[in-house]
N, C-alpha and C positions, 0 to 999 in steps of 0.2 A: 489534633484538630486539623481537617486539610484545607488550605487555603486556595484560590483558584488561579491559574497560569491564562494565557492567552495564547491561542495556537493559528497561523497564518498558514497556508497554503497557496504554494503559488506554481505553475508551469510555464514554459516558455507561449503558451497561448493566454493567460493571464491568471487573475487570481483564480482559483478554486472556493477558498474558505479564506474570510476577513475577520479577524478577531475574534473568535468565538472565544468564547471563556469555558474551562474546563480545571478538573483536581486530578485527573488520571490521563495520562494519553503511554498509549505501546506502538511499539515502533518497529518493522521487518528490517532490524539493522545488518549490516552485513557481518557482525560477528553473531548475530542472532537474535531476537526478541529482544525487545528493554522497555523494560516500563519507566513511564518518568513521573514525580511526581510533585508538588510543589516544592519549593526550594533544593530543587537537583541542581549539585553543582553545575557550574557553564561547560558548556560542551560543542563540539562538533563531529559529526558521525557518518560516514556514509549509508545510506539505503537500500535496500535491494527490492525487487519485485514481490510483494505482500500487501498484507494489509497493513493501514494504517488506523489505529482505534482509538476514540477519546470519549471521554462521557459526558456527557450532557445529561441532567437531572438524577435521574435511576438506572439509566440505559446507553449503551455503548453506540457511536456513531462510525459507522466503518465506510474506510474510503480504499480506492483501490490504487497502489502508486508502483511505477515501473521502474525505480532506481532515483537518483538523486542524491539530496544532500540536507540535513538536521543541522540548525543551531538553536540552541538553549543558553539564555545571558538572561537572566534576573525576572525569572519566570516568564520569560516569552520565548515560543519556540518559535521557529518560522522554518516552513519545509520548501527545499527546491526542489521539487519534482520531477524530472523528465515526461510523466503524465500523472493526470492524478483523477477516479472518475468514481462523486459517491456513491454508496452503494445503490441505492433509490435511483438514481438514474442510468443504471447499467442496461443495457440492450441486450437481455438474458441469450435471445437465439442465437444473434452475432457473435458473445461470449465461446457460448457453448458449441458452436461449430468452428469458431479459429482451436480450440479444446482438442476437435475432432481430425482438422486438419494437421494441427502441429504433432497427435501423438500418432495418425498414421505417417506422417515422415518419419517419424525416431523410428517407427518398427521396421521401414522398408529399408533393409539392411543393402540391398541392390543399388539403391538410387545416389547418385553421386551430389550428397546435400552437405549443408554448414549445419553439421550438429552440433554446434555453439549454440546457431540463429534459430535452430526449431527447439533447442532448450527452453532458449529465451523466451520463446514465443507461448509454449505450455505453461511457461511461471507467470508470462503477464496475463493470459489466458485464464488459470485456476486463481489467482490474485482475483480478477473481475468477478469469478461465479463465488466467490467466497466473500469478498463485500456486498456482493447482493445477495447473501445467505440461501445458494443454491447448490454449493458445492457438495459432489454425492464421490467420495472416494468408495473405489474401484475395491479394494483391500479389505 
């Protein structure tokens, strides 16, 4: 039987999500995907640029978060986010042209850039058009 956890969201511009209640939340950790579920031992984790997912009713609520930080202590999670923007209110255009910009930097082999910062910028990039369930991989 699954019980329900409490999940906070917060960024340095303020709360995102105030206690929603939830029995499933996943998480873009930096060792990779983790689902949590009620009674997950306590934890702390780092984040990366992904989605973040939790369910509400029958269906999954996706948020889009750019790194940070997970703790999990007796079924409450609370997420430190560096940003975090849910998917319903993503600015699809703006998304999908920082998308456009960041991956003609990575291709222009010529150009004297921080391909760390335009990496970075493609993961927060397809993170947003993938919480607003628009993302169309290329593959």
């Amino acid at each position: 039987m699954a019980g329900n956890m409490t999940l906070q969201i917060v960024t340095p511009e303020g709360t995102v999500l105030k206690d929603a209640t939830t029995d499933t939340v996943i998480i873009p950790s930096t060792e990779g995907s983790m689902g949590i579920l009620h009674n997950h031992a306590p934890m702390v984790t780092a984040l990366k640029a992904g989605v973040l997912r939790f369910k509400q009713g029958n269906s999954f609520t996706r948020v889009a978060v750019s790194g940070g930080f997970l703790e999990l202590s007796q079924n409450r999670i609370t997420v430190l986010a560096d940003t975090a923007e849910p998917g319903e209110t993503i600015d699809l255009l703006r998304a999908q042209e920082a998308r456009k910009r960041a991956e003609a930097r990575l291709r222009d082999r010529a150009a004297n850039i921080d391909r760390a910062r335009a990496e970075a910028a493609l993961q927060r990039a397809v993170a947003r058009l993938k919480a607003a369930g628009k993302y169309e991989d290329k593959a």
